[in-house]
C-alpha positions as CSV (number, residue, x, y, z in Angstrom):
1,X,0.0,0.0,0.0
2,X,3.2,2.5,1.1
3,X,4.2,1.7,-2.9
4,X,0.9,2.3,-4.3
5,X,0.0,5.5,-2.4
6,X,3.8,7.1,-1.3
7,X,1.8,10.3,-0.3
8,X,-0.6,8.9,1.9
9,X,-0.8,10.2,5.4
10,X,1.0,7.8,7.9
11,X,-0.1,5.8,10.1
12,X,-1.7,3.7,7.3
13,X,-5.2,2.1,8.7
14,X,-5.7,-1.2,8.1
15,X,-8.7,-2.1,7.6
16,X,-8.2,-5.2,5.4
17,X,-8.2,-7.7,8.0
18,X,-10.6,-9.5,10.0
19,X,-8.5,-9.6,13.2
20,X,-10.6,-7.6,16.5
21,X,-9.1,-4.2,16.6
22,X,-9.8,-4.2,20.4
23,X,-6.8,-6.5,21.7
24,X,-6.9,-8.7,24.8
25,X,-4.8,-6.9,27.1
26,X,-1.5,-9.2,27.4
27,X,-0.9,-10.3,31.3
28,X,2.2,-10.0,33.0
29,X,4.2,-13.7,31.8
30,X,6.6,-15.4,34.4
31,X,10.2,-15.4,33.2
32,X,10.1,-19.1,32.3
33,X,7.5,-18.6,29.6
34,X,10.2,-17.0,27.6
35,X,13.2,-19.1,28.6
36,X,11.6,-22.6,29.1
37,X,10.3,-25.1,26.3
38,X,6.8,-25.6,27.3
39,X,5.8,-28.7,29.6
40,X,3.3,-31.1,28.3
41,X,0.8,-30.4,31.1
42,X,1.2,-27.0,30.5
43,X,0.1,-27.3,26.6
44,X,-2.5,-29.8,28.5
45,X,-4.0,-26.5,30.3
46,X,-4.8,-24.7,27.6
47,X,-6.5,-27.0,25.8
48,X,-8.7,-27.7,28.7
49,X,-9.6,-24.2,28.6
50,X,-10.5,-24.5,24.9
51,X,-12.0,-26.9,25.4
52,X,-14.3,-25.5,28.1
53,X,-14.3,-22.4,26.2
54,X,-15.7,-23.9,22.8
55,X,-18.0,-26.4,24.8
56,X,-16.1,-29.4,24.8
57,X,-16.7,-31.9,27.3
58,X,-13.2,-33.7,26.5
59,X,-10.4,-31.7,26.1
60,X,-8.7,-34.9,24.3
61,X,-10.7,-33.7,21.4
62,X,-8.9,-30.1,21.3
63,X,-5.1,-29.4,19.3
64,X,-3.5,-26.4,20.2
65,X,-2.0,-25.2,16.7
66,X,0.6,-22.1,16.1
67,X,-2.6,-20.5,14.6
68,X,-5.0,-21.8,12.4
69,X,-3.4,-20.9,9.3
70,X,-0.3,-23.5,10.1
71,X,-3.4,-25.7,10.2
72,X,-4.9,-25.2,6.8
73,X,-1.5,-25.8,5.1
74,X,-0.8,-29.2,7.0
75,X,-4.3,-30.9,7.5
76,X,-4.1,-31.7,3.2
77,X,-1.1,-33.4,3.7
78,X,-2.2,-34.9,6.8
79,X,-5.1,-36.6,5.4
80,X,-4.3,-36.6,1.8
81,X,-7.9,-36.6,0.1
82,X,-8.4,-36.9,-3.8
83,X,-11.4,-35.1,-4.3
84,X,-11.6,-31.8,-2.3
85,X,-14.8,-29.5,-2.6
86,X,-15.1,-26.2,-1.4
87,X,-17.8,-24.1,-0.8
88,X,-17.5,-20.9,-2.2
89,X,-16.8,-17.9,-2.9
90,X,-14.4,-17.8,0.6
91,X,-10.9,-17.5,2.2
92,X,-8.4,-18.4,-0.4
93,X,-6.2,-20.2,1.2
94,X,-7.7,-23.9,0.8
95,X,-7.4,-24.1,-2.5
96,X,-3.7,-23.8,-2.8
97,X,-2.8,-25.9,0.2
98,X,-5.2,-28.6,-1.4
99,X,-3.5,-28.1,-4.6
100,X,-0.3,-28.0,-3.3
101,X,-0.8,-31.5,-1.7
102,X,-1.7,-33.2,-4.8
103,X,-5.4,-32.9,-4.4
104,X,-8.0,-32.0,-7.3
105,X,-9.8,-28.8,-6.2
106,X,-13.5,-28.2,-7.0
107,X,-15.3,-25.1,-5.7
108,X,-19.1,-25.5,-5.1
109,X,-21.6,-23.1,-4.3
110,X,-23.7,-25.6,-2.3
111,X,-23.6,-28.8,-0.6
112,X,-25.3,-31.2,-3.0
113,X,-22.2,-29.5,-5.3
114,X,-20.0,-31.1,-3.3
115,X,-22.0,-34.8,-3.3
116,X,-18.8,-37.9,-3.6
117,X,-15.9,-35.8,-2.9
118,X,-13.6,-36.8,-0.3
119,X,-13.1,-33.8,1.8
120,X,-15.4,-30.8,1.6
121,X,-14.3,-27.3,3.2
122,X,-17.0,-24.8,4.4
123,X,-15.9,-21.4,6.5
124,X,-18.7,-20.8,8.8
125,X,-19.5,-18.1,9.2
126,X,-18.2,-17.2,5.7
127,X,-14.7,-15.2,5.0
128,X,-16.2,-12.9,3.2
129,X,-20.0,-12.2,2.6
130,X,-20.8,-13.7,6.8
131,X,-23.1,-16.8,5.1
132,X,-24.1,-19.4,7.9
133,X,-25.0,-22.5,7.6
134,X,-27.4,-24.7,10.3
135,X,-24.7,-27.0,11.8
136,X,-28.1,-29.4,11.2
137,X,-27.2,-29.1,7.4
138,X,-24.0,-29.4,8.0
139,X,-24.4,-32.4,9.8
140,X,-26.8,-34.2,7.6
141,X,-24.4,-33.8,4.4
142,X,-21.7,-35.5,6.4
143,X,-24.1,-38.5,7.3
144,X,-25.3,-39.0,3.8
145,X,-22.1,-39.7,2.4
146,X,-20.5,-43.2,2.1
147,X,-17.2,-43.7,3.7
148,X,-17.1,-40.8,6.1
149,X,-15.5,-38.1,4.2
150,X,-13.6,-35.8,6.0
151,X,-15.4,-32.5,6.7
152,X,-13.2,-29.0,7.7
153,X,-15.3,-26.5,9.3
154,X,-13.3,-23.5,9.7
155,X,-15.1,-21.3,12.4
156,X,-12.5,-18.9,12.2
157,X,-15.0,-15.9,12.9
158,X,-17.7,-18.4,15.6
159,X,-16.3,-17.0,18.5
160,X,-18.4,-13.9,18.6
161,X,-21.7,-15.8,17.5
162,X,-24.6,-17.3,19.1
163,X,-23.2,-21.1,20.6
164,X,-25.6,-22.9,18.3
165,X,-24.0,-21.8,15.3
166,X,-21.0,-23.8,16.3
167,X,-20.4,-27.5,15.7
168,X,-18.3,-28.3,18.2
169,X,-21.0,-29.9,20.4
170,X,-21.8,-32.6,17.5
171,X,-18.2,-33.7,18.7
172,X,-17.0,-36.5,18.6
173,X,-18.7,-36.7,15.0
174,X,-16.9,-39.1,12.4
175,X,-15.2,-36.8,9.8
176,X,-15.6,-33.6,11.5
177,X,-12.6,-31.2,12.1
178,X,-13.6,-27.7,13.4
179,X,-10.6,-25.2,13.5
180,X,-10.9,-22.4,15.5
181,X,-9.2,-19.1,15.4
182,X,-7.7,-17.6,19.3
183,X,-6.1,-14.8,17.3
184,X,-8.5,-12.9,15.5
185,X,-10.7,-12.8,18.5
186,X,-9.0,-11.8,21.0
187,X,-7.1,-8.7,18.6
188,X,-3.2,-11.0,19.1
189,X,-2.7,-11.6,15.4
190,X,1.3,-12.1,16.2
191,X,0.6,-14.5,19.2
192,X,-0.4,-17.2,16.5
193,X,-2.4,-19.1,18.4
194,X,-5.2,-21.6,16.7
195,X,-7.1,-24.6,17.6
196,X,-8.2,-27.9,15.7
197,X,-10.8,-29.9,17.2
198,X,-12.1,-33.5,16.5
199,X,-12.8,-37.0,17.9
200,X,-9.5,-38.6,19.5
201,X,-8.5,-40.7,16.5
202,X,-8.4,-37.5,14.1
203,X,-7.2,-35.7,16.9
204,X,-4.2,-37.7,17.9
205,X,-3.3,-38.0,14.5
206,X,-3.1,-33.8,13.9
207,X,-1.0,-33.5,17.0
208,X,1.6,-35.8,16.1
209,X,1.7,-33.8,12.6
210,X,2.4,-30.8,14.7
211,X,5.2,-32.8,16.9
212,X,6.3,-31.5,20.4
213,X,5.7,-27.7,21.6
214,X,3.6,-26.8,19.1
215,X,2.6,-23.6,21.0
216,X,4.9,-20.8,22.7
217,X,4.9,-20.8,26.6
218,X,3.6,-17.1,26.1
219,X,0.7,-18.2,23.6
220,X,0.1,-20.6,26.1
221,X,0.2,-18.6,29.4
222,X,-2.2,-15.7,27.3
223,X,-4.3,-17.9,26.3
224,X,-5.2,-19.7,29.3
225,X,-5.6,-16.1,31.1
226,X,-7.8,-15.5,28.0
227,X,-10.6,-18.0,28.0
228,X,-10.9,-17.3,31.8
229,X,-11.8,-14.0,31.1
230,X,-15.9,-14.6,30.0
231,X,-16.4,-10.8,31.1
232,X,-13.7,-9.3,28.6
233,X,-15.4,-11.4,26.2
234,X,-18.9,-10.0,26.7
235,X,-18.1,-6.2,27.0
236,X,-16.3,-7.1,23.3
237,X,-18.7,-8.7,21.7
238,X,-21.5,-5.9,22.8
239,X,-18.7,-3.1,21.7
240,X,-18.4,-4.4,18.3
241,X,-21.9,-5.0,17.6
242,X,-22.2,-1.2,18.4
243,X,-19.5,-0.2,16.2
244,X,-20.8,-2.6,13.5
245,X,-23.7,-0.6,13.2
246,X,-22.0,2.4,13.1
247,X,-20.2,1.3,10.1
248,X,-22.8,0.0,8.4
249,X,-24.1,3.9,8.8
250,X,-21.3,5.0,7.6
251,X,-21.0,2.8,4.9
252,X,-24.5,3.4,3.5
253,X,-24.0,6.7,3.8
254,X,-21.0,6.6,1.2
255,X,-23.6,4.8,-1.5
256,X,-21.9,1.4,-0.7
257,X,-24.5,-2.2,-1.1
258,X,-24.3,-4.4,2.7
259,X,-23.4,-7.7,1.2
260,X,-22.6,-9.4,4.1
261,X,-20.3,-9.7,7.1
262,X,-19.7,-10.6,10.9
263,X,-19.2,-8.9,13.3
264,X,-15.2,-8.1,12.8
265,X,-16.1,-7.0,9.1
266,X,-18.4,-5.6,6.9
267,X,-18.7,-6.4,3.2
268,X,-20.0,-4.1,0.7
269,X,-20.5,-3.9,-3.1
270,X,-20.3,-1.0,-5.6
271,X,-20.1,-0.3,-9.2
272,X,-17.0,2.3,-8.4
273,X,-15.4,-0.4,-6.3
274,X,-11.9,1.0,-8.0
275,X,-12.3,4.6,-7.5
276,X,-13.2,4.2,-3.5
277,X,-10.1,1.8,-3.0
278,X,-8.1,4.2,-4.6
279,X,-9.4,7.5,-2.7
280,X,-9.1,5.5,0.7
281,X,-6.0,4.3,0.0
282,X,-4.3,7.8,-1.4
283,X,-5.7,8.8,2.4
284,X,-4.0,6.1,4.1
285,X,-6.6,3.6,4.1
286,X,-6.4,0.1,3.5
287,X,-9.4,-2.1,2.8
288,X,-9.4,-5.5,1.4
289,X,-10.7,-6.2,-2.6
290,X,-11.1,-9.0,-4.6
291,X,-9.4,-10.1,-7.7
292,X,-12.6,-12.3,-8.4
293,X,-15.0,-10.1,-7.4
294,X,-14.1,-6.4,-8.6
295,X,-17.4,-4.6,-7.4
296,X,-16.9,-6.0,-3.9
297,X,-14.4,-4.2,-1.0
298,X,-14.6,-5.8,2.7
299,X,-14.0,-3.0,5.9
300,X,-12.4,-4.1,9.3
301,X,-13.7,-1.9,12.4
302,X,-11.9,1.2,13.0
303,X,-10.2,0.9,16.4
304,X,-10.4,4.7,17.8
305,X,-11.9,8.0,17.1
306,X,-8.9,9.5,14.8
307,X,-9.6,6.1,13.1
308,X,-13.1,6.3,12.8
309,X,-12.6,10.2,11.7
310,X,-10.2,9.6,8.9
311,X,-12.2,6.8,7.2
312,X,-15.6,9.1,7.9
313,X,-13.8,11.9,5.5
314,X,-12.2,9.8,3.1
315,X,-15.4,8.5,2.1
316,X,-17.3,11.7,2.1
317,X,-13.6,13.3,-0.1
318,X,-14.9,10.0,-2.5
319,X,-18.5,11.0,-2.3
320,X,-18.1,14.2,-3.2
321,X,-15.6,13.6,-5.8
C-alpha cells in the first residue's frame, strides 16, 4: 500500500483484515515462559480451557495449533484426500494448500455440489459475505455420504456468534474437524495461536503432525488467562456490535450495497469499487478487494476515534468527488 499511495498520510489504517481491533490486554508472563520449552501439562491446560471455552466436554478432542493458518497448510497433507470440494466464494487459502498437496480442487456453491468428494471445506461463518450455515445441514451432508469423508469446518470468525451456530458440540462426530481461530478474537494476530478440534482418533493423529511444543509458553500462558476472562469477552462482543452498526451507517451513507459480514467486518458492493479503494487508500486507508469479485471491498472496524474520523472523511472526499 506505502508503494501504491507514497503520499498517503501515515499511520496507514488497516482495515483489510478481519483480526478484532480491540486487543486482549496481554498479562504479565513469568520469566520461564520465555526461557523454558513448554511442559506437556502445560500445553495440556490450555486446551482444557479450549475446550471448556468452545464447549467441549473432552479436552482430548482439542489441538493447540501455532494458529489456524499453520493448520490449513498441513491438514491436506495430513489426510491426503483426492477429491476436495469447497464451498464458495471464501478464504483463499484452501485451494492452494489442497493443490499443493496433490489434491484435485473443486469449488461448489452448495452442498449437494460437493456430493462424492472426499473432503469438503465450508468457512462458517463465511470469510467474506458472513453466510451461515445450520450445523443441522451441516451435519446431515456429512451423514449421507459413504465412507465418512472428511469435513473442515473453519469457524474462524464463531467465536463472537450465538453457541448454536458452532459445531463443536456434535463432537465426537466421524469426519468432522472444526478449527478455530484464538487470534482474531481476542485482537493477538502475532501470538499465533489456533485450535483444531475433532474426535481422539483424528485428533491424535493432527497433534503428532504438529510434533512437540507446538505452541509458545507465552501463547500458552495468554491464552489460558484468556478464556478465563468470560467478562472481557462479553463487553467485546456488545462493543463491536455497536461499532458494526455504526459502520454500516457510515457505509450506507457513502452509496456502498451491505453484502454481508460478521461482526469483525463488513462487506460491501459498488459499481466504483476501483475509485473508492483508490481514494481511501491515497488517504491512508487500506481495505481488502477481490481479484474475483471487482465490485466488492470488505471494511475491518476502525479501532479509535482519529480512526473512525479519517475513514468518515475519506469516504465523504470519495462522495463528493
Amino acid at each position: 500500500m506505502r508503494r501504491l499511495f507514497p503520499g498517503a498520510p501515515e499511520p496507514f489504517i488497516d482495515l483489510s483484515t478481519g483480526i478484532n481491533p480491540f486487543a486482549y490486554p496481554i498479562p504479565p508472563l513469568a520469566d520461564d515462559a520465555w526461557t523454558r520449552l513448554p511442559e506437556p501439562s502445560a500445553i495440556t491446560a490450555l486446551e482444557a480451557a479450549a475446550a471448556q471455552a468452545y464447549g467441549l466436554s473432552d479436552a482430548s478432542m482439542v489441538v493447540a495449533a501455532p494458529g489456524s493458518q499453520s493448520l490449513i497448510s498441513l491438514l491436506p497433507y495430513v489426510f491426503r484426500p483426492t477429491n476436495v470440494a469447497i464451498l464458495g466464494p471464501t478464504f483463499g487459502g484452501y485451494a492452494p494448500a489442497f493443490t499443493a498437496a496433490g489434491s484435485r480442487v473443486k469449488m461448489v456453491a452448495s452442498l449437494a455440489e460437493a456430493r462424492g468428494a472426499d473432503a469438503l471445506v465450508i468457512c462458517n461463518p463465511n470469510n467474506p459475505d458472513g453466510r451461515r450455515l445450520e450445523p443441522k445441514r451441516i451435519l446431515a451432508h456429512l451423514r449421507k455420504e459413504e465412507g465418512h469423508p472428511l469435513v473442515i469446518v473453519d469457524e474462524a470468525f464463531a467465536d463472537f456468534e450465538r453457541p448454536s451456530g458452532s459445531l463443536a458440540p456434535s463432537l465426537p462426530e466421524v469426519g468432522l474437524v472444526i478449527l478455530r481461530s484464538f487470534s482474531k478474537t481476542y485482537g493477538l494476530g502475532g501470538l499465533r495461536l489456533g485450535f483444531a478440534l475433532a474426535r481422539f482418533g483424528i485428533a491424535e493423529t493432527i497433534r503428532e503432525a504438529l510434533g512437540p511444543w507446538q505452541v509458545s509458553g507465552a501463547a500458552i500462558e495468554i491464552g489460558k488467562t484468556a478464556f478465563a476472562h468470560g467478562a472481557w469477552k462479553g463487553a467485546t462482543k456488545a462493543r463491536l456490535a455497536a461499532d458494526g452498526q455504526r459502520l454500516d451507517a457510515l457505509l450506507r451513507g457513502a452509496s456502498l450495497k451491505l453484502v454481508g459480514g460478521t461482526l469483525l467486518f463488513r462487506l460491501t458492493a459498488s459499481d466504483r469499487t476501483g475509485e473508492i479503494f483508490e481514494e481511501l487508500g491515497r488517504a491512508g486507508i487500506f481495505v481488502r478487494r477481490f481479484s474475483e469479485h471487482g465490485d466488492w471491498l470488505r471494511f475491518g472496524i476502525p479501532g479509535d476515534e482519529e480512526e473512525w474520523a479519517r475513514l468518515t472523511s475519506a469516504l465523504k472526499a470519495e462522495k463528493t468527488s
